[in-house]
MARBA-3410 file (N, C-alpha, C, O; in Angstrom, 1 decimal):
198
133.8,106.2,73.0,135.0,106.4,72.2,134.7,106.8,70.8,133.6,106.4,70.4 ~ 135.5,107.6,69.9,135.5,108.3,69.1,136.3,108.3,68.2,137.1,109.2,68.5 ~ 136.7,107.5,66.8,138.3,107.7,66.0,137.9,109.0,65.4,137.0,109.6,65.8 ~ 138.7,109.4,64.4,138.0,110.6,64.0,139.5,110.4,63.1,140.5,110.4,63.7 ~ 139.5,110.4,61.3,140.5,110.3,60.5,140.7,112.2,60.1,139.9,112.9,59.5
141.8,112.5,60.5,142.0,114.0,59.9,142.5,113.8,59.1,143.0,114.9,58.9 ~ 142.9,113.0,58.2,143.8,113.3,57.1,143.3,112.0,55.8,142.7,110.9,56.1 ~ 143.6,112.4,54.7,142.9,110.9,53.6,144.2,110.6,53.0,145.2,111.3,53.1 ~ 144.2,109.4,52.1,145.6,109.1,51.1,145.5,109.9,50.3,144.4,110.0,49.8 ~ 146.9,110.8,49.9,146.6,111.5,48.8,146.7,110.7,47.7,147.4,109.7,47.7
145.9,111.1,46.6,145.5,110.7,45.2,146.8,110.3,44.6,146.8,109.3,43.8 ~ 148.0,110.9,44.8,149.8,110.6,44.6,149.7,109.4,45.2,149.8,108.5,44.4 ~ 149.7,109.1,46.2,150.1,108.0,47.0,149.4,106.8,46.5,149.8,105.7,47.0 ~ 148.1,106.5,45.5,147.8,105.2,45.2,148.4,104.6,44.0,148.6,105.3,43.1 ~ 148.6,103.1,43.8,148.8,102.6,42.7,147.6,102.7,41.5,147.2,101.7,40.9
147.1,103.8,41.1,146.1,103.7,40.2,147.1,103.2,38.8,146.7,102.3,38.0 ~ 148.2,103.6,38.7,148.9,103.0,36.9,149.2,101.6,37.3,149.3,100.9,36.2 ~ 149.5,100.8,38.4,149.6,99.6,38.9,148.3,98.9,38.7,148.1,97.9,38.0 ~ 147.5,99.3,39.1,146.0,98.9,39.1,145.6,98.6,37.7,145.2,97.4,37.3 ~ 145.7,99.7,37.0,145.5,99.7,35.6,146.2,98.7,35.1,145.6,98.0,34.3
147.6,98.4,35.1,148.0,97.1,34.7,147.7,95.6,35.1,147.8,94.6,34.4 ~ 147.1,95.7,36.7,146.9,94.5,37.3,145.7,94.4,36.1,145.8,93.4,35.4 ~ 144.7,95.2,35.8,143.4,95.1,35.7,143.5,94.6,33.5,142.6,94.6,32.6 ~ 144.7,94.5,33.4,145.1,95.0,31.9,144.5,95.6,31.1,144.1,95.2,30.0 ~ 144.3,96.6,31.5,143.1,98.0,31.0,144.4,98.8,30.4,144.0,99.9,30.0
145.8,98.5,30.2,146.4,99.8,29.6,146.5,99.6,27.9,146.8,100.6,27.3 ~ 146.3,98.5,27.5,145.8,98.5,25.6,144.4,99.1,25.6,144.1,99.9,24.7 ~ 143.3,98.8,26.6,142.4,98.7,26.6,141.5,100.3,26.6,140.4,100.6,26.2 ~ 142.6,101.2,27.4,142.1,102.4,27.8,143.2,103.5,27.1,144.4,103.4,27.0 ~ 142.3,104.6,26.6,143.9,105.6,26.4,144.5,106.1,27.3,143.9,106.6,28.3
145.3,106.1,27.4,146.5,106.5,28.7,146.5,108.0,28.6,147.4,108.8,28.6 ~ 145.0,108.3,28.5,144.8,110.0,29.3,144.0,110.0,30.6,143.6,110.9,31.4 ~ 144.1,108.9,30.6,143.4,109.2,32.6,142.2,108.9,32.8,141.8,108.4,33.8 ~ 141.5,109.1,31.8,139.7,109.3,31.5,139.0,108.3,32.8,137.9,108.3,33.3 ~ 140.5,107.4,33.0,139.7,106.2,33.6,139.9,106.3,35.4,139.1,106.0,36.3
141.3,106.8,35.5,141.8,107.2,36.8,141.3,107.0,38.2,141.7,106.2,39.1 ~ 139.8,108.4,38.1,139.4,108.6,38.9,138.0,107.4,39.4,137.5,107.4,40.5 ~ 137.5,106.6,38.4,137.1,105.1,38.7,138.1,104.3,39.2,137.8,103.5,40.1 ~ 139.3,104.2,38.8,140.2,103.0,39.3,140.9,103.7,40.8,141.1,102.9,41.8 ~ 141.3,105.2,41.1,141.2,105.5,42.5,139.6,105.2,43.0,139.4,106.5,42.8
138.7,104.9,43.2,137.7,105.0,44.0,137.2,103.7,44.3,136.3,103.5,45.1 ~ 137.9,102.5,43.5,138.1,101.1,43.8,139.2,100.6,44.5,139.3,99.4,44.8 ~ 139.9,101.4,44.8,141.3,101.1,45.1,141.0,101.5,46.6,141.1,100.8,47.6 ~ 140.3,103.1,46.4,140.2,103.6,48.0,138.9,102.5,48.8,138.8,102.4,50.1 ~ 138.3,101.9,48.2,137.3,101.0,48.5,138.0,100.1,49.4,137.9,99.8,50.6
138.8,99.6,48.3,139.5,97.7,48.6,140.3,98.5,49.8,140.6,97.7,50.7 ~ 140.6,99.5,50.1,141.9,99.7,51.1,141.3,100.3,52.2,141.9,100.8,53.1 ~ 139.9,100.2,52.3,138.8,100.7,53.7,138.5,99.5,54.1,138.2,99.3,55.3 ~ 138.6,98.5,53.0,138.0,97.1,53.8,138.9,96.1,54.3,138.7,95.1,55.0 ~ 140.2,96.6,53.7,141.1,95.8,54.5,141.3,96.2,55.4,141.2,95.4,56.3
141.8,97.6,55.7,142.2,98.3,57.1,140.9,98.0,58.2,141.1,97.7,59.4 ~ 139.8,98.0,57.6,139.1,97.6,58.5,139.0,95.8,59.0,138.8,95.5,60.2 ~ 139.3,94.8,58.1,139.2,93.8,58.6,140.5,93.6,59.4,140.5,92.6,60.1 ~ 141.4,94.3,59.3,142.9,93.7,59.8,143.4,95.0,61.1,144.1,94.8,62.0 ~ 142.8,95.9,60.9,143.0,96.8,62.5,144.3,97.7,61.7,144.7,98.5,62.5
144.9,97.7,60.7,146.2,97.9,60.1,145.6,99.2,59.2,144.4,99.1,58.9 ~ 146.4,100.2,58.9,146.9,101.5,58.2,147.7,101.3,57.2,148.9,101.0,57.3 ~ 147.1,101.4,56.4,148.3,100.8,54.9,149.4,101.8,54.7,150.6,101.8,54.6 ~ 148.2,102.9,54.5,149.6,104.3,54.0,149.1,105.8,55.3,148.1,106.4,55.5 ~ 150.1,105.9,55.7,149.5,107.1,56.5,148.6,108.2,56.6,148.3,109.2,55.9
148.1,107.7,57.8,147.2,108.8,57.8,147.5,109.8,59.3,148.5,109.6,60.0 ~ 146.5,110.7,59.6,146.5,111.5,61.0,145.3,111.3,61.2,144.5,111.4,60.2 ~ 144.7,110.8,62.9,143.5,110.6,63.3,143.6,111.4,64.8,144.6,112.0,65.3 ~ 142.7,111.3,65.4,142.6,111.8,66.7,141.5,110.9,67.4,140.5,110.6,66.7 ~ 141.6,110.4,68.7,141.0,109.3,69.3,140.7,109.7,70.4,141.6,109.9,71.2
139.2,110.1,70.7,138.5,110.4,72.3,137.8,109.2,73.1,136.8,108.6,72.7 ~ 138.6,109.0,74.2,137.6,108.2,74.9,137.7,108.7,76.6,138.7,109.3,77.0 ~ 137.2,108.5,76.9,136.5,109.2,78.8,137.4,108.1,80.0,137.4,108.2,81.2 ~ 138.3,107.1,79.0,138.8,106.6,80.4,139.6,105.5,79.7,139.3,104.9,78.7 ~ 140.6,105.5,80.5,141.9,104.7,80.3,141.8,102.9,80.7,141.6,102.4,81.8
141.9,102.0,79.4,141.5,101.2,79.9,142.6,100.1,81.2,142.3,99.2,82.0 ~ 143.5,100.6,80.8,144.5,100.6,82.4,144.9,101.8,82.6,144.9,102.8,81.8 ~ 145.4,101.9,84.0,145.6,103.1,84.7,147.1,103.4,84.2,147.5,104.6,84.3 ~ 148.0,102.3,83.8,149.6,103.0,83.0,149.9,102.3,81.4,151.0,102.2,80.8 ~ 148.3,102.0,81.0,149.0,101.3,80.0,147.6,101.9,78.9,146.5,101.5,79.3
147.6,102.7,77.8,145.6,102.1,76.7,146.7,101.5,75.6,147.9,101.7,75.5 ~ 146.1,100.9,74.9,146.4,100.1,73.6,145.6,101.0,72.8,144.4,101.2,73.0 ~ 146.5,101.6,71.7,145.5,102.6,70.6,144.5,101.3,69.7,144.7,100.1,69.6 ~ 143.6,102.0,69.2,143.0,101.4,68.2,143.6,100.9,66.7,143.1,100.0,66.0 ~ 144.7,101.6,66.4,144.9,101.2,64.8,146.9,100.8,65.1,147.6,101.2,66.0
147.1,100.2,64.2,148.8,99.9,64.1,149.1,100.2,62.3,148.4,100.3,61.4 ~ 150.3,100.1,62.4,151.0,99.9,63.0,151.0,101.9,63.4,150.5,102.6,62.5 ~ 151.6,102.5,64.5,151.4,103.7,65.1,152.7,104.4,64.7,153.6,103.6,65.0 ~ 153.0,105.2,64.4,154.6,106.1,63.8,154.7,107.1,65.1,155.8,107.1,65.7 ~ 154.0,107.6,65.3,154.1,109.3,66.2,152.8,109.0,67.2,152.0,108.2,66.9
152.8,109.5,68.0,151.7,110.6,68.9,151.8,111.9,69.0,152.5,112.4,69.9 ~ 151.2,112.6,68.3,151.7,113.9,68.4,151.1,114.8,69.7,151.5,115.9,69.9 ~ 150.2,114.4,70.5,149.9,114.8,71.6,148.5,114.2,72.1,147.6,113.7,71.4 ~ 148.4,114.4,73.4,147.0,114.2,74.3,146.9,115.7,74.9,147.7,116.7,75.0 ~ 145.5,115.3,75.1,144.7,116.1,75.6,143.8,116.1,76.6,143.2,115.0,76.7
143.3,117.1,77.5,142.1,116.6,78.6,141.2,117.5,78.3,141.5,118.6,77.9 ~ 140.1,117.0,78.7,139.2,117.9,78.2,138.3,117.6,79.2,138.2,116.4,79.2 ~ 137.5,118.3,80.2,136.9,118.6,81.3,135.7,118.5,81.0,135.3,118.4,79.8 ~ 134.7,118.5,82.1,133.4,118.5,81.5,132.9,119.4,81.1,131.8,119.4,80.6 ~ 133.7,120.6,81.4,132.6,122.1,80.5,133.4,122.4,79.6,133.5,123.5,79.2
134.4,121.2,79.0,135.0,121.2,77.1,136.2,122.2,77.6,136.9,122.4,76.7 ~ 136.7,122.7,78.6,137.7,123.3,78.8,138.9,122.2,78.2,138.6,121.1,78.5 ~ 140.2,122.2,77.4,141.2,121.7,77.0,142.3,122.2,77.8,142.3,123.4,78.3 ~ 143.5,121.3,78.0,144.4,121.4,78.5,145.7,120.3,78.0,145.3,119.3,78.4 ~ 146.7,120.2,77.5,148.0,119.7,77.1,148.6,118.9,77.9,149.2,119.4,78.7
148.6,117.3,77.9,149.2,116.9,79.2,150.4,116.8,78.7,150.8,116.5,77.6 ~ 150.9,117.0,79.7,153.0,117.0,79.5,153.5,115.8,78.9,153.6,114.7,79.5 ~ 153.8,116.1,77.8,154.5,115.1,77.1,155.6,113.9,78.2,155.5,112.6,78.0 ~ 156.3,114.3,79.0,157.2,113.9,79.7,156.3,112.7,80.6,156.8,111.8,81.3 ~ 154.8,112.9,80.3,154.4,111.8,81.3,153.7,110.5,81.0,153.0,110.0,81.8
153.9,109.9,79.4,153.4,109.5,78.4,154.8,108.7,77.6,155.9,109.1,77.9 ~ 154.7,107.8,76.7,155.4,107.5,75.7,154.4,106.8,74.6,153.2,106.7,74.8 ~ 154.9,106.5,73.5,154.6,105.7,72.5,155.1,104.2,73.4,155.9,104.1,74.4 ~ 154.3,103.1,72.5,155.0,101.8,72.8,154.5,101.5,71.3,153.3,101.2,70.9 ~ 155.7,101.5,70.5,155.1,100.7,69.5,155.1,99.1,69.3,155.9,98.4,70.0
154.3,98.6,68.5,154.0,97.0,68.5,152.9,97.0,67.0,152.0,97.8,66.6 ~ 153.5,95.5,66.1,152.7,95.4,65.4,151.5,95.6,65.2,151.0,96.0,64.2 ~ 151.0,95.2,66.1,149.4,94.2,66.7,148.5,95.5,67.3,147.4,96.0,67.2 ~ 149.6,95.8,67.9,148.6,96.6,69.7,149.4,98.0,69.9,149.3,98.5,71.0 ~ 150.0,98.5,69.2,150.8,99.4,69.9,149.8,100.3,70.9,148.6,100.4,70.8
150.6,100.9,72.2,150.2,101.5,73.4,150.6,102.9,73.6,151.7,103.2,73.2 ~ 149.9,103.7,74.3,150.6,104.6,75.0,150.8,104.0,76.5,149.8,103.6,77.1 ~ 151.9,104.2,76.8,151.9,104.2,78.4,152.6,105.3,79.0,153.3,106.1,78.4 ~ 152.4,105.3,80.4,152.6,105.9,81.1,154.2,106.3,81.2,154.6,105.3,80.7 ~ 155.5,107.1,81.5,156.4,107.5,82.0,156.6,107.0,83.4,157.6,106.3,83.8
155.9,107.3,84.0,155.7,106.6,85.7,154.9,105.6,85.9,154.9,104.5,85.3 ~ 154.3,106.2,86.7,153.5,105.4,87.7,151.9,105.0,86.6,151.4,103.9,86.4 ~ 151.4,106.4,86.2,150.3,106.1,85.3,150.0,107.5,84.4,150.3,108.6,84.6 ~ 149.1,106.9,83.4,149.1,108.3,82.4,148.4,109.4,83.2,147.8,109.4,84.3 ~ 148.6,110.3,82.4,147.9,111.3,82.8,146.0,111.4,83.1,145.0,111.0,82.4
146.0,112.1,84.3,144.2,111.6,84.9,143.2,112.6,84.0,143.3,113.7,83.6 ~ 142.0,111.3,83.9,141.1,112.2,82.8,140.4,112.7,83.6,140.0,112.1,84.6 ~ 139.8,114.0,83.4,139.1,114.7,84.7,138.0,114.0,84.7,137.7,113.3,83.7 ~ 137.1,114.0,85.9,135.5,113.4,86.1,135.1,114.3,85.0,135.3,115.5,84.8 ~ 134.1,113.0,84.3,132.8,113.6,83.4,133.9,114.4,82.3,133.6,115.6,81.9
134.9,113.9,81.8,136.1,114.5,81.0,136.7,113.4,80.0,136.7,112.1,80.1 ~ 137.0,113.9,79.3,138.1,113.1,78.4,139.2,113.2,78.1,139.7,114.2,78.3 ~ 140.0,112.1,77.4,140.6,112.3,76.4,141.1,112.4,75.1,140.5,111.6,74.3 ~ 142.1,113.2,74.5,142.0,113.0,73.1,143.6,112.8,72.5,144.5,113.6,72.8 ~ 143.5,111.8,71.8,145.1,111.3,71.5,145.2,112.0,69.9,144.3,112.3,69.2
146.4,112.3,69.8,146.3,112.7,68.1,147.7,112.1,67.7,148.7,112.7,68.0 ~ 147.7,110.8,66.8,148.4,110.0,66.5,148.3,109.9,64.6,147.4,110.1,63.8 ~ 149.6,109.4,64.5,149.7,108.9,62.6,150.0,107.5,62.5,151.0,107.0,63.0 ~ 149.4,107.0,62.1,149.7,105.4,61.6,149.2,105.1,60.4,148.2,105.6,59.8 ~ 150.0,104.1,60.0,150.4,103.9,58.6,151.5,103.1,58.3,152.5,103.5,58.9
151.7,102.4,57.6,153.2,101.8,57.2,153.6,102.6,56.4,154.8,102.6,56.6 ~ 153.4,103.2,55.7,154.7,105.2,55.6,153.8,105.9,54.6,152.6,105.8,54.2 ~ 154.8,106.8,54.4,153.4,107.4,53.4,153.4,107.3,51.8,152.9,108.2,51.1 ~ 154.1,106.3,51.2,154.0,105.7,50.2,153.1,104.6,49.8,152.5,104.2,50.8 ~ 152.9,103.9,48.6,152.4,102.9,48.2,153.6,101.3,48.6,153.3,100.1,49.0
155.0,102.0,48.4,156.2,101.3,48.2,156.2,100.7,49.6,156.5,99.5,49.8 ~ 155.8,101.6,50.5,155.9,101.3,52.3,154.9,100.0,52.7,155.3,99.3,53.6 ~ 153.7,99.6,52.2,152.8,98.7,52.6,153.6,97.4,51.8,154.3,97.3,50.8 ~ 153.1,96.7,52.7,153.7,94.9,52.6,153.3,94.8,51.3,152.6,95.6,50.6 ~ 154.0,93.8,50.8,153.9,93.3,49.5,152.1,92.4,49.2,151.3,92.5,48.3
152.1,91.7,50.6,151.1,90.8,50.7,149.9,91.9,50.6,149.0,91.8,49.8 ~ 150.1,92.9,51.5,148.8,93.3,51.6,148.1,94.1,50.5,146.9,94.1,50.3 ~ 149.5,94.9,49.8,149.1,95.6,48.5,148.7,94.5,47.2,148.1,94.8,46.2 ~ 149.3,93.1,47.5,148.3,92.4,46.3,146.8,92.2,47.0,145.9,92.0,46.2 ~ 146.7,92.1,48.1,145.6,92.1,48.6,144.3,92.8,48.7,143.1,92.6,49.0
145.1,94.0,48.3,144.6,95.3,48.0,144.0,95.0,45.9,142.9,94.9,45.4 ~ 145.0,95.0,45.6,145.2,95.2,44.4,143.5,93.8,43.7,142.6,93.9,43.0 ~ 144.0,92.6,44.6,142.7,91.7,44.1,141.1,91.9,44.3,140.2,91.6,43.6 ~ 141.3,92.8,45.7,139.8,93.1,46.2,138.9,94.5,45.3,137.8,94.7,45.0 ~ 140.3,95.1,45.0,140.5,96.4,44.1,139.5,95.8,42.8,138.4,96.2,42.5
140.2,94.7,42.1,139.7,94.2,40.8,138.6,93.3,41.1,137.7,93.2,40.3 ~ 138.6,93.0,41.9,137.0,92.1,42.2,135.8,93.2,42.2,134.8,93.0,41.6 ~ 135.9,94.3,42.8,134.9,95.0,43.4,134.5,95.7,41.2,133.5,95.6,40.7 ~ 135.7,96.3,40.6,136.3,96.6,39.4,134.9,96.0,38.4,134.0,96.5,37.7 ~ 135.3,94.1,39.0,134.9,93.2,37.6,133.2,93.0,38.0,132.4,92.9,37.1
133.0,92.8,39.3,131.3,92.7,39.7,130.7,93.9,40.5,130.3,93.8,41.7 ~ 130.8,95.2,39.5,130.1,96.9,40.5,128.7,96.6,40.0,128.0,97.6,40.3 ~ 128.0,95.6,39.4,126.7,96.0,39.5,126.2,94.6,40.2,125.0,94.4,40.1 ~ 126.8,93.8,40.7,126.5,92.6,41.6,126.3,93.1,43.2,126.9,94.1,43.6 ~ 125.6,92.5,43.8,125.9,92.4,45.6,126.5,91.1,45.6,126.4,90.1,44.9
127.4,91.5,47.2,128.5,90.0,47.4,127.8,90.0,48.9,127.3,91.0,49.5 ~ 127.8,89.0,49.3,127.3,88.4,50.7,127.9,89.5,51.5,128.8,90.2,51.2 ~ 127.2,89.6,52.8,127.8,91.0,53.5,128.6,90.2,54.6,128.3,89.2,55.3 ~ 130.2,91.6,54.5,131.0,90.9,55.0,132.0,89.6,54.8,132.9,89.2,55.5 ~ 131.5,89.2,53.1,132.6,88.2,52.3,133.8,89.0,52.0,133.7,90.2,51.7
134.8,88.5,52.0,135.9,88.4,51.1,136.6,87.4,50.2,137.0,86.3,50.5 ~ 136.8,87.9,49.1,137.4,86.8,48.2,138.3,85.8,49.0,138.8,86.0,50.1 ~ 138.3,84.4,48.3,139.3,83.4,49.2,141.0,83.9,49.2,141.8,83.7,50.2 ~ 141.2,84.5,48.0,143.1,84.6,47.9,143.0,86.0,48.6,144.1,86.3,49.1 ~ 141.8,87.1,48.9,142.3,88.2,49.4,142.2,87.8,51.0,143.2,88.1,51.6
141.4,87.4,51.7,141.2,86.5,52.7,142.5,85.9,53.5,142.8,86.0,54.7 ~ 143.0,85.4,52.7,144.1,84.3,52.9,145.2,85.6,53.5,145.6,85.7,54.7 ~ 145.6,86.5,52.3,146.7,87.6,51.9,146.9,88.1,53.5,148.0,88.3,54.0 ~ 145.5,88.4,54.0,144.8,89.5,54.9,144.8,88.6,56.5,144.3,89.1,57.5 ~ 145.4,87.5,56.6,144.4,86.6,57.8,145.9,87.0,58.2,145.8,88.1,58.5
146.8,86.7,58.3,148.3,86.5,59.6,148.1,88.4,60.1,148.7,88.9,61.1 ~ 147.2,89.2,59.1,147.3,90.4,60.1,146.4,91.1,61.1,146.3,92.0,61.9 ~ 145.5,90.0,60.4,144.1,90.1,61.9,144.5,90.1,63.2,145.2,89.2,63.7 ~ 144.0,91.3,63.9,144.2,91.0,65.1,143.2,90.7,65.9,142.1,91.2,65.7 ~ 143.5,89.8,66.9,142.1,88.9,67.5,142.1,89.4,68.5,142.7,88.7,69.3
141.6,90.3,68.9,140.9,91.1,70.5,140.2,90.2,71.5,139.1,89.8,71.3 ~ 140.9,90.0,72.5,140.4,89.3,73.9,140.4,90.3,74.8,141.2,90.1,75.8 ~ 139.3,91.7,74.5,139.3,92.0,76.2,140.2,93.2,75.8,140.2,94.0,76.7 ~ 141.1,93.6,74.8,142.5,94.0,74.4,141.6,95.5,73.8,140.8,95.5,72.9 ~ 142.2,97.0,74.8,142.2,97.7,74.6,140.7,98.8,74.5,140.4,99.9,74.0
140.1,97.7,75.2,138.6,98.4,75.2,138.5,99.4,76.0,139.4,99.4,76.9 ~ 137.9,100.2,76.0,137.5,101.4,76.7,136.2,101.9,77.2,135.4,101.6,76.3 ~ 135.3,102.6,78.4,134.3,102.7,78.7,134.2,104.0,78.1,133.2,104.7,78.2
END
């Protein structure tokens, strides 16, 4: 299996003048920017480590996901939530030949947690032997800053200034502050078995 992110947050879309106030750097700095592109590169930090601890997309992105086999025959659970679109699958043969599977035989299933594609019928579309497939989906809670939870963007915003206030420290690998922790824990999703792929 393979995610593969085609698209990044644009530089519009982060709270860097929020940040700068969380951080009360705006008496502190002149409000020509000078500081900007440090306080975006902490921000894009804190919002890789939460998306990663919580399985969740803060602000949208486009990804494309290959894997060689369905881990039910009418149902896969994508890797990331919450999921907006699928913009299509694909099959890809073993000598890389591509082919379009018909939309009509597929849906979205959205879900906080786990959203799915399933099947229209009986079951999704067959991945050829020694073949794959490739989904190309957007997820994100929209494509604003304004769109992500209140909880998660201060959660954002604390890990943002933690990383900010100790960049020449190492933190235990794999810690997270206690209040960003806390912010971040009702969106963990706890995988049992849920959505694996061979």
């Amino acid at each position: 299996m393979m995610l593969v992110e085609q698209s990044s947050v644009p530089a519009t879309a982060l709270p860097v003048a929020q940040f700068r106030d969380h951080l009360l750097l705006g008496r502190g700095f002149s409000s020509d920017g000078a500081q900007d592109a440090v306080l975006e590169n902490y921000l894009r930090a804190a919002i890789a480590a939460i998306e990663a601890r919580t399985g969740k997309v803060l602000v949208e992105k486009r990804y494309t996901w290959t894997l060689t086999a369905w881990r039910e025959p009418a149902r896969q659970a994508l890797p990331l939530a919450p999921v907006s679109a699928v913009g299509a699958v694909r099959l890809v043969d073993r000598l890389g030949q591509t082919s379009l599977a018909d939309a009509a035989l597929w849906r979205l299933q959205p879900d906080d947690h786990r959203p799915a594609l399933v099947a229209a019928g009986t079951a999704l579309p067959a991945i050829p032997a020694g073949g794959s497939a490739e989904i190309d989906f957007t997820a994100g809670y929209g494509p604003g800053w304004a769109d992500v939870p209140a909880d998660l963007g201060q959660a954002v915003m604390l890990l943002a200034a933690h990383y900010y206030e100790n960049r020449s420290a190492s933190a235990e690998a794999g810690e997270l502050p206690y209040g960003v922790g806390v912010l971040v824990e009702r969106y963990r999703n706890v995988r049992i078995l849920g959505g694996g792929v061979r």
